[in-house]
N, C-alpha and C positions, 0 to 999 in steps of 0.2 A: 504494500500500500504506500504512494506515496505521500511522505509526512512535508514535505519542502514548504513552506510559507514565504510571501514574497510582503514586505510591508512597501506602501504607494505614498511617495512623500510627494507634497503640489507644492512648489515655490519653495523647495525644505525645510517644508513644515510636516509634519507627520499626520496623515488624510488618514490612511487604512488598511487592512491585511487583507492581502489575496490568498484562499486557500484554495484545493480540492477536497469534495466530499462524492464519493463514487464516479458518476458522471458529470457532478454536477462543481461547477466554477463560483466558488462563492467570493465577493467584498463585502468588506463589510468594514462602515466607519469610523474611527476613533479618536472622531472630532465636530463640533457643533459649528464650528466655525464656516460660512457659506462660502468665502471666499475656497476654500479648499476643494473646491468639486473635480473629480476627477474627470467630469468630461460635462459638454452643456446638455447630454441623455441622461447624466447619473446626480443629479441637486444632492448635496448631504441629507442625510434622513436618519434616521434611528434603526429601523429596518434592512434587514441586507440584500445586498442583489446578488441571486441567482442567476447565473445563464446556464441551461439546461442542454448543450450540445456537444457535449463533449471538445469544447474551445475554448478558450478566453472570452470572456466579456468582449466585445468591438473594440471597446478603445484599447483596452491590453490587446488584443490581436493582433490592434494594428506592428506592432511592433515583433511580429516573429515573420522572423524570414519563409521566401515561398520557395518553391522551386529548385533553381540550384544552388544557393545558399541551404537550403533547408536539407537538404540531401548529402550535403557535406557535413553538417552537423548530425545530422542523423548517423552517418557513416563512424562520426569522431567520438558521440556520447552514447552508441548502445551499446557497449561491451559495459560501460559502466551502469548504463540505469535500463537498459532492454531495450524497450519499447518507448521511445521520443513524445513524451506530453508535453504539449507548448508550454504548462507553468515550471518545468523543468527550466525548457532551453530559455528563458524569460529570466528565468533565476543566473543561470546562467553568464548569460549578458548584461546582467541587471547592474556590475560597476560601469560599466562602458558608456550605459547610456544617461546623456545630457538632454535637460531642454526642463520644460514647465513641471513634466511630470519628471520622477527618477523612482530609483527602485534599492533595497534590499533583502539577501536571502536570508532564512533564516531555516534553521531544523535542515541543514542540507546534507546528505549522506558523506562518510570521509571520503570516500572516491571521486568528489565532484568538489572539495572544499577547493583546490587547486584550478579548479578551472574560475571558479567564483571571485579567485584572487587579483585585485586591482591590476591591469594587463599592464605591461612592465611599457614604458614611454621612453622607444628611439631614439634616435637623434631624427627631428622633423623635418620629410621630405620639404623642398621647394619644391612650390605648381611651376615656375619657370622652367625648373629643371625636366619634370614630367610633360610638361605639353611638348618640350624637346629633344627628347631622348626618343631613337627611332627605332629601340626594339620594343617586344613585345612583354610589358611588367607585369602583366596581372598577376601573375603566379603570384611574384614576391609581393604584390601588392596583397592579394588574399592573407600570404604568411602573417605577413605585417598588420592588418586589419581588422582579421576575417571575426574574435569576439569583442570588435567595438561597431559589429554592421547589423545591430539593430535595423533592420531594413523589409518592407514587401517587396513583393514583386519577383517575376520569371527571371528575365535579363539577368547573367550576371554582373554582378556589383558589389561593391565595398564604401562601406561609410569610413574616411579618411579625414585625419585633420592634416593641411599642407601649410607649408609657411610661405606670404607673399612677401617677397624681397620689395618688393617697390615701398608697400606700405608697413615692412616691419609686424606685422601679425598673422596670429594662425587662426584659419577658422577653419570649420567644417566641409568636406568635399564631399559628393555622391559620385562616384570613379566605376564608370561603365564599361564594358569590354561588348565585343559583339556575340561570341558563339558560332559554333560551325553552324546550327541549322539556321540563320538568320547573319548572311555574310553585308558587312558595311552598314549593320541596325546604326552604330555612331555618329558613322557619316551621315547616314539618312536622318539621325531625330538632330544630328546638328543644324542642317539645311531648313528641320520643319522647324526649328525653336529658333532660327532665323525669320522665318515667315512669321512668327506668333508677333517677336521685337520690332518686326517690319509693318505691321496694323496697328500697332501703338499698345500693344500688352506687356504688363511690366514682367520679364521675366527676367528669375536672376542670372546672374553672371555664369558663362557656360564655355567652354575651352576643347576646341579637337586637335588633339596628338598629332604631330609634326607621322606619325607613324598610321594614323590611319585606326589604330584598336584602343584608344579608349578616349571617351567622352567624359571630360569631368567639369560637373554645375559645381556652383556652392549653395549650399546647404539655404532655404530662405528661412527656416526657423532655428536657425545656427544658436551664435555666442552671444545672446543681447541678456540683456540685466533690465529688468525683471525677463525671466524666459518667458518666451510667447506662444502660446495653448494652437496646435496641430491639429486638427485631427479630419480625416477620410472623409468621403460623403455615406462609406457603408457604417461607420461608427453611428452618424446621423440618423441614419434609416436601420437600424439594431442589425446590420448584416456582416458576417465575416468574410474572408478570405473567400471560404467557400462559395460565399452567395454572390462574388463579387458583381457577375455577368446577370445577376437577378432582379429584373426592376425597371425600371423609364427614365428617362431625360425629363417627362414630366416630373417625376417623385423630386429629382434632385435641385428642379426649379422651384418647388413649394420649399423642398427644406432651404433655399437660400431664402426664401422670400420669412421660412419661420425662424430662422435663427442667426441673420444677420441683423445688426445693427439698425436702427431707423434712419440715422445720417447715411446706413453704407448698403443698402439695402437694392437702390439701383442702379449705383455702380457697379458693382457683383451680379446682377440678372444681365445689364449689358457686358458685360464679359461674357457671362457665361454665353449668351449669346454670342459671342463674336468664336466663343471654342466651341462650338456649336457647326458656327457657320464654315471652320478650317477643316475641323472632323470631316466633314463631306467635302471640299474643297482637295485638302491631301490625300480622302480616304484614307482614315484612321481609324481600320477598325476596334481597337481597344482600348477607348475612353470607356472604360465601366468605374464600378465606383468608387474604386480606390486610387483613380485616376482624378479625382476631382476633391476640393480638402476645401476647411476655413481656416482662417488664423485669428488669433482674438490674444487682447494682454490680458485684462479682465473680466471679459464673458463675455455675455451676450452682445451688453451696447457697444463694442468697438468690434465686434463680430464682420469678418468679410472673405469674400472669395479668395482663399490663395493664389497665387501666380501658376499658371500653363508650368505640368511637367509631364516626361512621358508623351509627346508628341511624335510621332511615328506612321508614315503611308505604308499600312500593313499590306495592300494589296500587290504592291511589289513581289512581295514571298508567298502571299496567298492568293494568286488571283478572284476567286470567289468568296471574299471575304466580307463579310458585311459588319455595319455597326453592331459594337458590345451589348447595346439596349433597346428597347422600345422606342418608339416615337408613334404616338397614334396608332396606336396597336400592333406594331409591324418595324422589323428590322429590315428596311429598307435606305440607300439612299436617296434621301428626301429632295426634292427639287426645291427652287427659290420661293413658290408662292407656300408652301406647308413651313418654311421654315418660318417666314414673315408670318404666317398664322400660327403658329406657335411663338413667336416673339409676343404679337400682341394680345395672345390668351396668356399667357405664363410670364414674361417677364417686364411688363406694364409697358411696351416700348409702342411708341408711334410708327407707321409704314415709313415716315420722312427719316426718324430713327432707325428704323431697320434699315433703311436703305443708306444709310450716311456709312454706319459699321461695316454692310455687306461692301461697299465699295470698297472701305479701309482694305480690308481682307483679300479681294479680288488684284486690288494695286501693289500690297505685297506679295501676294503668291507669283504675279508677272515680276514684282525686281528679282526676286530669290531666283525664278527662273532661270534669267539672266547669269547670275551669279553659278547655278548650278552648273547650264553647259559648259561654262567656262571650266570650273572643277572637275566634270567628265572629261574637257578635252588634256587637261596639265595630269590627269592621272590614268590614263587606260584600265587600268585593273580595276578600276571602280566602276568602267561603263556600261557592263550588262547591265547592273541594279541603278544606276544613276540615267537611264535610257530608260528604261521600266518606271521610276518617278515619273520622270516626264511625263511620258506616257499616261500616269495615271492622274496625274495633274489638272491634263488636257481635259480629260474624258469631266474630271470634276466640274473644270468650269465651264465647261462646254453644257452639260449635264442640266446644271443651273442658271446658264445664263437669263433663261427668259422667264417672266412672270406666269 
């Protein structure tokens, strides 16, 4: 049975203990104070929350790695504890991880006290040095990382803190590599988080390797004092990992509308609108919902849409590949006139509105263009999948050109 307990500090104050009981994921608080809420789903209460699925609550879930992160840890901690429970590997990772919420384990088996151990601090890569170095680091990057990558998501990746020479500090990195089944994803979500900064979306700061294999953002809920509250759109809507792909573009439009801010309220629907209107623009199939997040310092009323992350033209590697979610009942890509009717049923925007945005969007996808052939033609090895963009570029805004 596992005994592991995990206590949930908010702003390092002491909120409350995560255990297991059978199947079931219990928090519970040990504190009246409201400012301490572990997520804006969970308000302090007296009573404990339950999640019944054999997972973490959402907002702890958000925080275990998927895919091939998760597979590597699996691989590294069953000889010690079997069978892989996420409040294990949570426990885990629990010194590594930074930001509003943090974690301690507690009651941890001796075979696992050594992994739990504060991870020893290198001497700190420079991003200059990594955006310029032309072989291929992920390995040593994983060695070096891999229990401070708190992280979702397929793609592999490592949460890294770099040091920038210009400005003398180190912050957090998200350090991407591409994968054999998915060749130049880097170079591709570079080009599309080009497109996002080209419509006027604030996205953070993002760097492709003189080498072509890994893509490294910085962190937007990084090193700020007070730390700034994170979390998913599936946190919002009570879904995990698992349910990522479960749900509607409508559902995530109401939660912006229930849980942003009253001052930030329309700025975040026109966003989201506008990653809306790129989705089907690049064909993006997997904007689901752990692809889309808020940020907030103190709740609700500074509540707003996070910055565009994970932007990527899936249909290059999948040709038949459709949106992550619903729209009107149906995973299709939607033409111009359903999208502007879904702007003005769901995100309070006027046609003159929509229409100002969809331009924005359209006039960057044509510079990035520009930009891209150039990149196909100064790099050959990237032109089958950078030809294939295009390609599906075309089809996008050709698709939706007309009302």
């Amino acid at each position: 049975m596992n005994t592991i307990k995990v206590l949930v500090y908010v702003n390092q104050k002491a909120a409350g203990l995560l255990t297991r009981e059978g199947r079931d994921y219990v928090f519970t608080y040990q504190t009246t104070d409201p400012s301490c809420f572990v997520s804006l789903t969970m308000p302090v209460r007296n009573k404990s929350y339950v999640f019944p699925r054999d997972q973490l609550h959402p907002i702890f879930n958000q925080y275990i790695p998927e895919g091939y992160l998760f597979e590597i840890f699996k691989a590294l901690l069953s000889k010690e504890v079997g069978e892989l429970d996420e409040l294990t590997l949570l426990a885990v990772l629990a010194p590594s991880i930074k930001g509003r919420l943090t974690f301690s384990a507690v009651d941890m088996p001796p075979s696992l006290i050594d992994k739990v151990s504060p991870p020893k601090t290198p001497e700190p890569l420079l991003l200059d040095e990594l955006i310029h170095r032309k072989d291929d680091l992920f390995e040593e990057l994983l060695e070096r990382f891999l229990y401070r990558s708190a992280i979702g998501g397929i793609q592999p990746k490592v949460l890294g803190v770099l040091r920038d020479k210009i400005n003398l500090c180190m912050d957090d990195y998200i350090i991407k590599t591409s994968g054999e089944a998915y060749p130049f994803l880097t170079v591709n979500e570079y080009f599309c988080l080009q497109v996002a900064r080209h419509a006027g979306l604030s996205v953070p700061e993002f760097f492709l390797s003189d080498s072509q294999k890994l893509l490294i953002i910085k962190r937007f809920a990084g090193n700020q004092n007070p730390a700034v509250g994170f979390e998913e759109m599936a946190v919002l809507l009570g879904k995990t990992n698992r349910q990522k792909y479960e749900g509607s573009y409508e559902q995530i439009a109401r939660a912006i509308s229930l849980f942003t801010g009253p001052s930030e309220t329309r700025g975040s629907l026109e966003q989201y609108f506008m990653l809306m209107v790129l989705m089907v623009l690049l064909r993006n199939g997997d904007a689901h919902l752990k692809n889309f997040g808020v940020l907030y310092g103190t709740g609700q009323r500074d509540c707003r849409l996070a910055p565009p992350y994970n932007l990527v033209t899936t249909t290059c590697y999948l040709p038949h590949d459709t949106p992550a979610l619903t729209l009107f009942g149906k995973k299709s890509w939607w033409n111009k006139k359903r999208l502007f009717h879904f702007a003005e049923q769901y995100c309070m925007m006027t046609p003159r509105r929509s229409a100002e945005l969809w331009d924005s969007c359209i006039s960057a996808v044509s510079q990035v263009r520009r930009e891209l052939v150039k990149y196909c033609k100064e790099h050959p090895d990237f032109n089958v999948i950078g030809e294939r963009m295009l390609k599906e570029w075309q089809i996008g805004e050709k698709a939706n050109g007309d009302i």
